[in-house]
Every structure is written in C-alpha cells, then in structure tokens.
C-alpha positions as CSV (number, residue, x, y, z in Angstrom):
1,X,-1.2,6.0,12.5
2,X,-0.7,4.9,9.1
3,X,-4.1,3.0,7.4
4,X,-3.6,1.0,3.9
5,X,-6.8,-0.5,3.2
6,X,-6.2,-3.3,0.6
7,X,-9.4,-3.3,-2.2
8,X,-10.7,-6.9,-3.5
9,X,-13.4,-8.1,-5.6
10,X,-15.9,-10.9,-4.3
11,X,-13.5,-13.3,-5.7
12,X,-10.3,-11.7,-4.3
13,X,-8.9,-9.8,-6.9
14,X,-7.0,-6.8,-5.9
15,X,-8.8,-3.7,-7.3
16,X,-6.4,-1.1,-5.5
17,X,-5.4,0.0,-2.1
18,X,-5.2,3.8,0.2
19,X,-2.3,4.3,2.3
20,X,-3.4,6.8,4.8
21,X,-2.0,9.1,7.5
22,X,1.8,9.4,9.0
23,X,2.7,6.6,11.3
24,X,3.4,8.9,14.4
25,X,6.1,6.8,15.7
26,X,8.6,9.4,15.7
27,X,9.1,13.1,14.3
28,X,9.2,13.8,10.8
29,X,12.7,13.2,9.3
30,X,12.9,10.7,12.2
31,X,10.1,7.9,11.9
32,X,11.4,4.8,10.7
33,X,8.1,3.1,10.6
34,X,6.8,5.7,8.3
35,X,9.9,5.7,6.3
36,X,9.5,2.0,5.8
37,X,5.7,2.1,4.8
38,X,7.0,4.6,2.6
39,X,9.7,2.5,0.5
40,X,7.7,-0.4,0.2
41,X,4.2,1.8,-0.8
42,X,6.3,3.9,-3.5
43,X,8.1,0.7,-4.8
44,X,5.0,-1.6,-5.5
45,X,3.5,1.1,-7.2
46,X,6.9,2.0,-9.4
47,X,7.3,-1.7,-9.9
48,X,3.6,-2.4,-10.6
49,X,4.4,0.9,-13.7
50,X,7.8,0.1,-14.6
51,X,8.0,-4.1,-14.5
52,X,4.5,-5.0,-15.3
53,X,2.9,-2.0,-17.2
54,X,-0.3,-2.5,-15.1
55,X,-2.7,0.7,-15.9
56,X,-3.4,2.1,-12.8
57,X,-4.9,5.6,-11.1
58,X,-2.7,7.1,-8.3
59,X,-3.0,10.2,-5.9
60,X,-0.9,11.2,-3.7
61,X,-0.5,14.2,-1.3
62,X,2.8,13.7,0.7
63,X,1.8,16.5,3.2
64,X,-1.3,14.7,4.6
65,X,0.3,11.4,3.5
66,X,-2.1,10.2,1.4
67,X,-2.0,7.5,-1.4
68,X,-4.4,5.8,-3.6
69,X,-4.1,3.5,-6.3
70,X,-6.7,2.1,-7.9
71,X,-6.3,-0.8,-11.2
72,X,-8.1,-0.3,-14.1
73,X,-7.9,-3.3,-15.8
74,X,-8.9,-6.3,-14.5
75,X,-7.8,-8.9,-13.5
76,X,-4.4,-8.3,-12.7
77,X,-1.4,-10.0,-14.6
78,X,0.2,-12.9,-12.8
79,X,3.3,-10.6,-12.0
80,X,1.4,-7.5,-10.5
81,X,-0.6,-10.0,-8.0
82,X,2.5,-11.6,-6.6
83,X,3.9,-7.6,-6.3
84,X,0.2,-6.8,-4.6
85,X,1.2,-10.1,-2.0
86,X,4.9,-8.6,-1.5
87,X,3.1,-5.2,-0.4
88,X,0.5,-6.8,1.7
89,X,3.1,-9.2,3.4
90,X,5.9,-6.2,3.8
91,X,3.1,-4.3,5.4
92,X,1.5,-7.0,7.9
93,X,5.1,-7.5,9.0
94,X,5.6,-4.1,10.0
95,X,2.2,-4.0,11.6
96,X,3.2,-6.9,13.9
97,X,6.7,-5.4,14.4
98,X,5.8,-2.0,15.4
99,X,2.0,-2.5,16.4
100,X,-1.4,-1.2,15.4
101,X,-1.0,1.8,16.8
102,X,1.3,2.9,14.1
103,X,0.2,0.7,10.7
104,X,-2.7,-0.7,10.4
105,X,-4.1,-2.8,7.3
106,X,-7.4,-3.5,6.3
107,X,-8.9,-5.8,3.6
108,X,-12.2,-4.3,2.1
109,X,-14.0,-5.7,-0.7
110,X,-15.4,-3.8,-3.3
C-alpha cells in the first residue's frame, strides 16, 4: 500500500507531504495504481519547482518508494496551493477508484 500523508498548519496551510510504500496492486513494471501515484507525485513536485519556484526539501528513495517534500517558506503562493489541491484531489480519486488497500491519504497537522 501506498501512504501520502498531507502536512498542515493549525490554520490549514500545507507544510509538505510523504508518499510512502509501493501500492501492491500488481508486479513491478505492471502496477498501474502505483504508476499513477507516481506521475501525479513527481509532477506536483516538478510543477511546484519549475511553474511556481516554491523552495522546498525533497527525498526520495525509489527502491523503498519513498518521498518527502517539505515547504520552507510559508505560506505558500496562491499557485503552489491550487497545485497542492490538484495532488490531493488526483490522489483521493485514485483512493476511491482502486481502494484503501492500495492508496491511502492522510491529513496530519503539524
């Protein structure tokens, strides 16, 4: 199962997120779900670089399929929240699609 936990402040500014874990659904080379977590995890954070030049912290390990990205300045532009709601909303539709079993999101604030 694949875990992203989003990071908020108390008043609900995103601070970062982790995306956790292979998604299990099928073999490696094979598993769409993971594929798509993938894309859209790897995009926000390019897009977040590239579009909006938010500073931000990342670590990744592809071979226990770990990411983290943390901001850190805050709050975020106007642009890099609406690219934080793209991820969120991408990702909650693949955990209804495909079930919790193999994404699973979590809001924690920080």
């Amino acid at each position: 199962m694949t875990k992203i936990t989003f990071y908020r402040t108390k008043s609900g500014e995103y601070a970062g997120f982790t995306c956790d874990g292979h998604a299990g659904y099928a073999e490696a080379g094979e598993d769409i779900v993971c594929a798509a977590i993938s894309v859209l995890v790897i995009n926000a954070i390019n897009s977040l670089e590239e579009i909006t030049g938010e500073e931000m912290r990342v670590v990744s390990d592809e071979e226990t399929g770990v990411i983290r990205c943390r901001f850190v300045n805050l709050p975020l532009k106007e642009t890099s929240r609406a690219l934080m709601d793209s991820l969120a909303l991408g990702l909650t539709h693949i955990e209804k699609q495909y079930g919790k079993n193999y994404c699973r999101l979590l809001f924690e604030e920080v």
